[in-house]
C-alpha positions in Angstrom: -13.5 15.2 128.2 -15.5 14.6 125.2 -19.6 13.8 125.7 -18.8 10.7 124.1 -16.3 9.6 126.4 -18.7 11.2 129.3 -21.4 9.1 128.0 -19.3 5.8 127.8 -17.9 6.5 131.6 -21.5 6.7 132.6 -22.8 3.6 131.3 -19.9 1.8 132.8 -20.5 3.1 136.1 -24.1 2.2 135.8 -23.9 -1.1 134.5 -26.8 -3.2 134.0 -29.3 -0.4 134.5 -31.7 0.3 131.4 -32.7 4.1 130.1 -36.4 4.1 130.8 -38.2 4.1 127.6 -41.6 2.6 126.0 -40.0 -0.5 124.5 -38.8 -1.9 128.0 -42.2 -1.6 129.6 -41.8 -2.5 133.1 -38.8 0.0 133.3 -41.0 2.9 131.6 -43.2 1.9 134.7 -39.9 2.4 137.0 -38.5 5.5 135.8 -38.0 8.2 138.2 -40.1 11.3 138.0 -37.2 13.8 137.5 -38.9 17.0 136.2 -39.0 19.6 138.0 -37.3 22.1 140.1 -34.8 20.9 142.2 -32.7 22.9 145.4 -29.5 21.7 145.5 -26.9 22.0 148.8 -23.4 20.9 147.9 -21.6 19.6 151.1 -19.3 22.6 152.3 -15.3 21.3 151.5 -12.3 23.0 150.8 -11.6 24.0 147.3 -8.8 22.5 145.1 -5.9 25.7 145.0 -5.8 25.4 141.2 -9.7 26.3 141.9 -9.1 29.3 144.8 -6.2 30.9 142.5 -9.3 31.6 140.0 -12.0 32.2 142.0 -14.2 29.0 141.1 -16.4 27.7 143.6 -19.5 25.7 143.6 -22.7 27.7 144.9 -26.0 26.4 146.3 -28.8 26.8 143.2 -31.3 25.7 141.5 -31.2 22.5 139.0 -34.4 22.8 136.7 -35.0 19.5 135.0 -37.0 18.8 132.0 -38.1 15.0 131.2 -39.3 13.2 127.9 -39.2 9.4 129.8 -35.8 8.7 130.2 -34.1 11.9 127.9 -33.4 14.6 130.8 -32.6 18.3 129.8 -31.5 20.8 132.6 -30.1 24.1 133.5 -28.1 24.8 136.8 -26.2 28.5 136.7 -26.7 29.3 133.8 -25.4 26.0 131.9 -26.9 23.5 130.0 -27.3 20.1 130.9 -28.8 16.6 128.9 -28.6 13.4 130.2 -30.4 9.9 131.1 -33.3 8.4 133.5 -32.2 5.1 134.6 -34.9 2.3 135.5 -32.4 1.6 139.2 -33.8 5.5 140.2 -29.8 6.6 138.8 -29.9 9.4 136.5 -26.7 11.1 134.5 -26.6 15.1 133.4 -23.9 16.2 131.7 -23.0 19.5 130.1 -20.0 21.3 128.2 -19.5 25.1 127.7 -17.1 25.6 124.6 -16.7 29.6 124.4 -15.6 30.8 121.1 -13.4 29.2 118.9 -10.1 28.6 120.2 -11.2 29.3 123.7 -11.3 27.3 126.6 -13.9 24.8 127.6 -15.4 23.6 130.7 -17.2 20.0 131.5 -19.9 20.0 134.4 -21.7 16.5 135.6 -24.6 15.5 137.9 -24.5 11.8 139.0 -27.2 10.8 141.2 -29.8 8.7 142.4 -33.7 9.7 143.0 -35.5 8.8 146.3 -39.5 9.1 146.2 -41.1 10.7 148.9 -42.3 7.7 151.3 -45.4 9.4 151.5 -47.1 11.9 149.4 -47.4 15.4 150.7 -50.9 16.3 151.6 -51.5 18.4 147.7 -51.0 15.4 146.1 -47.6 16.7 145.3 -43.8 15.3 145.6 -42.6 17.5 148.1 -40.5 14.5 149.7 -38.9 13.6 147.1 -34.8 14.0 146.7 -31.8 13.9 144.8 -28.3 12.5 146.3 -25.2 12.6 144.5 -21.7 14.0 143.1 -21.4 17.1 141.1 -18.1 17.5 139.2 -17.0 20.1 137.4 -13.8 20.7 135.1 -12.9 24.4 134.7 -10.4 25.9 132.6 -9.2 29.8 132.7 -6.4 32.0 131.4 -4.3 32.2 135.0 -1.2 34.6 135.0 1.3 31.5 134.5 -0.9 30.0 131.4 -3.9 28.1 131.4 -5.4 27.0 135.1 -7.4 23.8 135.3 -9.7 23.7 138.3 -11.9 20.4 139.0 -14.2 20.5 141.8 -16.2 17.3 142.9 -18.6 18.0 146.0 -21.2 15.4 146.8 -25.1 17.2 146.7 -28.3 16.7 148.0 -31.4 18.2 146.7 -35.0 18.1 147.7 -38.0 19.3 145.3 -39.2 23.2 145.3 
């Protein structure tokens, strides 16, 4: 899917939110603290065949998020993620992986929603706070019968390291 179409998807799912930003002041007030490290858990499920017949899984990790208000950048094994702070506490990351020319390319989304901590761990810090969501991933490899397209959706949860 192209980030364009990705991008368009999102802002339909999300509807009336607003990206945080300076100009809309009381959402610049609203918009989640993202940035950080994050430790994500996928929920255990069964994968997909096209996905087994590969070897493609999803793996526990760690999603390391960078934040200019509501412009996100991230990286989660080893791939490289931008996206969008939403003023509702909903954030979008989304990444492709295009190997060289002529090769196949993969698609990897975060969807989510932040939750503050209720109360602020005793450093001052936002050790409560979490992430809630659905990761989906397209893959697409060379299989022994042509090309193999594997797409793996798990819901996450992830809590501040």
């Amino acid at each position: 899917m192209r980030p364009t179409a990705i991008a368009l998807g999102a802002a339909a799912l999300l509807g009336a939110a607003s990206a945080c930003s300076a100009s809309n002041n009381a959402c610049f007030r609203l918009c989640p603290a993202l940035a950080g490290q994050w430790l994500v858990a996928f929920e255990p499920a069964t994968d997909p065949s096209e996905c087994q017949d590969i070897g493609a899984t999803v793996r526990d990790g760690i999603l390391d998020v960078a934040q200019q208000t509501s412009a996100l950048s991230a990286t989660f094994d080893g791939e490289e993620l931008s996206g969008t702070a939403y003023d509702t506490g909903q954030f979008t990351l989304d990444g492709l992986f295009a190997p060289d020319a002529g090769g196949l390319g993969d698609a990897f989304s975060f969807r989510g929603t932040f939750t503050p901590s209720p109360t602020p761990s005793p450093d001052g810090g936002a050790g409560g706070d979490a992430l809630s969501g659905t990761y989906d991933a397209t893959l697409r490899r060379q299989g022994a019968q042509g090309t193999v397209t594997c797409h793996l959706v798990r819901s996450y949860a992830a809590a501040r390291r």
